[in-house]
N, C-alpha and C positions, 0 to 999 in steps of 0.2 A: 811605631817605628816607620819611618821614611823607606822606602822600596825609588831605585831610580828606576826609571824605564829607558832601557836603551834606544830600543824603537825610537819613541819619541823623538829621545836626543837627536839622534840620527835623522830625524824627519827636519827638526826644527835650522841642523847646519846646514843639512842641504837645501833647505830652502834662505835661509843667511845667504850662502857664497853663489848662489843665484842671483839673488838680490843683489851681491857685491860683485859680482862679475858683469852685472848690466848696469850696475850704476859707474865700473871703472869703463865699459864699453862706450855712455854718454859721456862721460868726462873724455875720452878720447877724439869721439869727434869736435866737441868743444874745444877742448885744445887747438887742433888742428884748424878749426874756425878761427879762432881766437888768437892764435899765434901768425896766421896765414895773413888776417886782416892787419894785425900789429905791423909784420913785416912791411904790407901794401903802404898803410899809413904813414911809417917812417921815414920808407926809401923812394915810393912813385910819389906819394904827395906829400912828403917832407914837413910832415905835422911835430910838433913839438914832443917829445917822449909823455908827458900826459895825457898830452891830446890825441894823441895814437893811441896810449892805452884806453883812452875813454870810448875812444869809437869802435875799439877793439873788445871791450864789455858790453857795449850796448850791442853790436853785434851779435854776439856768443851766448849773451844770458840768457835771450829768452825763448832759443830754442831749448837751451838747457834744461831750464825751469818745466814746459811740455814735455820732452821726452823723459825726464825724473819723472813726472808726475804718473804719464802714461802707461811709460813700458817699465821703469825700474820699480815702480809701490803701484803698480799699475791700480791708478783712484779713477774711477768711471763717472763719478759724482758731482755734483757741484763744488765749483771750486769755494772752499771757506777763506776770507781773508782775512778772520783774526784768527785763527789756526793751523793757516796753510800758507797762502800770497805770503802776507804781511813777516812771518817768521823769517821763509826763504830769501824773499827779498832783504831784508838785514842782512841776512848774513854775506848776502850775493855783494852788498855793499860794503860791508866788511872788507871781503877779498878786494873788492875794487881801490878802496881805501890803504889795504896793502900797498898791492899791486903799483898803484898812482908812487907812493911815499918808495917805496923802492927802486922803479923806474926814474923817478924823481932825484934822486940822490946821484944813480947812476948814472945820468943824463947828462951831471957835473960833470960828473969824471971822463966821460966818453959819448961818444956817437957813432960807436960799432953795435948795429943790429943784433949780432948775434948774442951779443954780452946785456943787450937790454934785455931781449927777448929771454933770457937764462932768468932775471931778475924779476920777471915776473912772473914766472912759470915755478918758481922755486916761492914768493909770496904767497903766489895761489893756491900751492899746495898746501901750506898751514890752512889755510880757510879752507880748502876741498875738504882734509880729514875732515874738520871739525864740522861741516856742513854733512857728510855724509850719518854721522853721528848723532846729528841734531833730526835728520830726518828721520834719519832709520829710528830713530825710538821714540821719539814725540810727536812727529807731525804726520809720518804716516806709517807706526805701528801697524804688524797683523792683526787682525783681532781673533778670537776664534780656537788661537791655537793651546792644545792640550798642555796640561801643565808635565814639566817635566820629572816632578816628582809627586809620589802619590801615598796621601797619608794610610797607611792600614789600620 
């Protein structure tokens, strides 16, 4: 007979919405990076709605990518880059691939900042869940932790 342990459970969400409160904490400053440099790009250097969202990725990724790594799965380790880099970055490119194809379309129809800016923050988010997802259970798993039911 299977016995749950509540403890555990209890151990195991609070350490989740930790997890998920630092990982929506870095996605925040990213944003803010990310949308601040879009803005720059658009309206002081009059880049093309692409080509602001590109420089506005390349920007924002790759502190994102360190501070995921550090503080939200906090991995002290060497970095793997067939099961760590390599994953993240896809998916980073993904969103980008969004982001571009959305801003892109928008671009047609207008050249108000704020309604691009809306179009890529709204792409990104389909790629954020599913990036946080991807990390959170495959690429940097806890290891260690009790199981949460226990066979008697």
């Amino acid at each position: 007979m299977a016995v749950i342990d509540r403890a555990v459970i209890a151990g195991v969400v609070r350490g989740h919405w930790r997890r998920a409160l630092r990982y929506c904490a870095v996605s925040a400053v990213n944003v803010v990076v990310g949308l601040g440099t879009l803005a720059y790009a658009l309206e002081a250097l009059d880049l093309t709605p692409v080509l602001a969202n590109l420089t506005a990725w390349v920007v924002s990724t790759g502190p994102a990518y360190l501070m995921s790594r550090y503080w939200v799965w906090q991995q002290l380790g060497a970095n793997s880059v067939k099961s760590e880099v390599l994953p993240f970055w896809i998916i980073a490119f993904v969103g980008l691939a969004m982001s571009s194809a959305a801003i892109a379309v928008l671009g047609m129809i207008t050249d108000n900042t704020p309604v691009l800016m809306l179009g890529t923050v709204v792409a990104c988010g389909v790629a954020w869940v599913a990036k946080y997802l991807v990390l959170d259970g495959l690429l940097w798993p806890k290891t260690g932790v009790e199981s949460v039911v226990e066979v008697l």
